[in-house]
C-alpha positions, 0 to 999 in steps of 0.5 A: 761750827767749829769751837774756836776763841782766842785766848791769852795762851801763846804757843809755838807750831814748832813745838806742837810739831815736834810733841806730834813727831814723838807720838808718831814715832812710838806708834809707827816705827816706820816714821823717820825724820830728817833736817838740814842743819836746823834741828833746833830750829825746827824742833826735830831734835827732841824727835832725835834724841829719842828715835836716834836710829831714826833721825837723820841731819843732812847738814846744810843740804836741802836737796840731798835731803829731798833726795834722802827723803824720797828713797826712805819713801821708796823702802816703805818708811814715812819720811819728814823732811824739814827745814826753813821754808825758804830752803825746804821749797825754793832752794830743792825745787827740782828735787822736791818735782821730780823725786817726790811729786812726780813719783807721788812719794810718801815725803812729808814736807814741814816747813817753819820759819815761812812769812814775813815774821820771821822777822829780824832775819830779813827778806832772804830767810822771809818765805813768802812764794812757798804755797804758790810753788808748792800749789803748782806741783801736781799730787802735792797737798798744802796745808797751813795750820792755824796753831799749836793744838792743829798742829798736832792734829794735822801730822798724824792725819798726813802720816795716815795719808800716802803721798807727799804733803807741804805743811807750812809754819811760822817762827813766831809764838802764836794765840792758842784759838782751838780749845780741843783736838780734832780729827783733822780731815784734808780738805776741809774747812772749818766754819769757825763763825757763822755771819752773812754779811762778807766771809773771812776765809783764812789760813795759818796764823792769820786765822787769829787776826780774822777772829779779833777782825770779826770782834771788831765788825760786831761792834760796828754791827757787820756780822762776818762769816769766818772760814779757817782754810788749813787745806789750801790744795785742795780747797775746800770748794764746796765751802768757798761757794757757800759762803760766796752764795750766802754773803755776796762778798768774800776776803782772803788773809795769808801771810803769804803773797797774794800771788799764788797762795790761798786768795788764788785758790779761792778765786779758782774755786769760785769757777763761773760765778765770782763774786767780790773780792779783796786779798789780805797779804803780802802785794808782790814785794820782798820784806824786810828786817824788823820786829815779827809783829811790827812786819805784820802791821806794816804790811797790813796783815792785822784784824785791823786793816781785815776789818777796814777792808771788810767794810769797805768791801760792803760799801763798794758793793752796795 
């Protein structure tokens, strides 16, 4: 079992994002990076003022930018395009299909700003569809690290990995719950609490809502089992059908749409033998402009409407 808590400590991704850059930056030369106009944003800027050679701003031209990151790829560098997830996925579809995935280049896709709390920007800049594009496109990984401190295990275990990556996260600083780095492994889940009445399976910020999720059911005596799901392509199935054995009944929370996105991957995974299901997220409408944290309760993305439906989904089953 992994060693996770959360504690009081909040931390950016972004920032783990672009201390890993760094790291990587000096240990391999062939590390480059490359954003829309939006350096500051994403935090790719620290990596440019130190590896300005290696640091390319595409101006407001995600598509180029692909274009840009895919020829990198072809001369043997390992490149890093980042940007809004509503630009980095949406707006250079085709380009992202046919020149990165198609050719399975080595293109490292890192998006912030995705989910509903990127808050006061609205339902245009609110990327809740990107898992489910980027899930459809073959050779493509998709991963949603849970905080900081995964971050930075993450980037350096995709640059090691040829071929193209999506790594989705969000604007909003989050609760620090891994207390050490690990050796990321791609495809893997981590069993973060090991109940064997209904498994939580979780993914990028919302892993920090089904631990307090899981604190709430313990006091009313319902022990969940927490599963963190960084991996959502490809799934870690082997995980998903344990946990499907063992506790009969299975939730997914996402700050994504239910659509397309981890719920999906975790049905697929259950093959021939479902079991019952609820899905935490975003239900097929557009959000809207508000606080980050007032979003997230009003579109139900909260360890307590996790825990609500938890014990409802016990009931319904018994």
């Amino acid at each position: 079992m992994v060693d996770a808590k959360i504690t009081d400590k909040m931390r950016n991704l972004r920032d783990g994002y672009s201390s890993a850059l760094i790291k990587l930056g000096y240990a391999n030369e062939n590390v480059v990076v490359l954003d829309a106009d939006l350096a500051l944003s994403t935090k790719t800027k620290r990596f440019g003022t130190i590896f300005p050679e290696r640091f390319f701003d595409c101006g407001i031209s995600e598509a180029n930018m692909m274009g840009m990151a895919a020829g990198l790829a072809t001369c043997g560098k390992i490149s890093f395009a980042s940007s809004f997830a509503v630009f980095a996925t949406g707006r250079c579809y085709d380009q992202i299909r046919q020149s990165i995935a198609y050719p399975e280049l080595n293109v490292k896709i890192v998006a912030t700003h995705a989910g509903i709390s990127v808050g006061g920007d609205g339902a245009s800049h609110q990327m809740l569809e990107d898992i489910a594009l980027m899930r459809a496109l073959p050779n493509m990984r998709v991963i949603a690290p849970a905080d900081a401190v995964e971050v930075e295990d993450v980037i350096p275990a995709i640059a090691a990995e040829p071929g193209p990556f999506y790594v989705r996260m969000g604007r909003a600083d989050t609760p620090i719950i891994f207390r050490r780095h690990m050796k990321f492994r791609v495809g893997k889940a981590k069993l973060l609490r090991g109940g064997n009445d209904i498994t939580i399976i979780s993914t990028g910020t919302m892993t920090a809502e089904a631990l307090k999720a899981y604190e709430l059911l313990r006091k009313d005596g319902v022990e969940a089992r927490v599963i963190h799901m960084p991996t959502v392509k490809p799934v870690d199935k082997r995980e998903v059908m344990k946990a499907a054995k063992d506790t009969g009944c299975i939730i997914t929370c996402e700050e994504h749409s239910v659509i397309g996105g981890l719920g999906g991957a975790v049905a697929r995974a259950m093959g021939d033998n479902p079991v019952p299901m609820k899905r935490i997220g975003i239900h097929d409408v557009f959000g809207e402009s508000g606080d980050a944290w007032e979003l997230m309760e009003k579109y139900g993305l909260t360890a307590e409407n996790i825990a609500k439906t938890a014990k409802k989904l016990i009931k319904e089953r018994k």
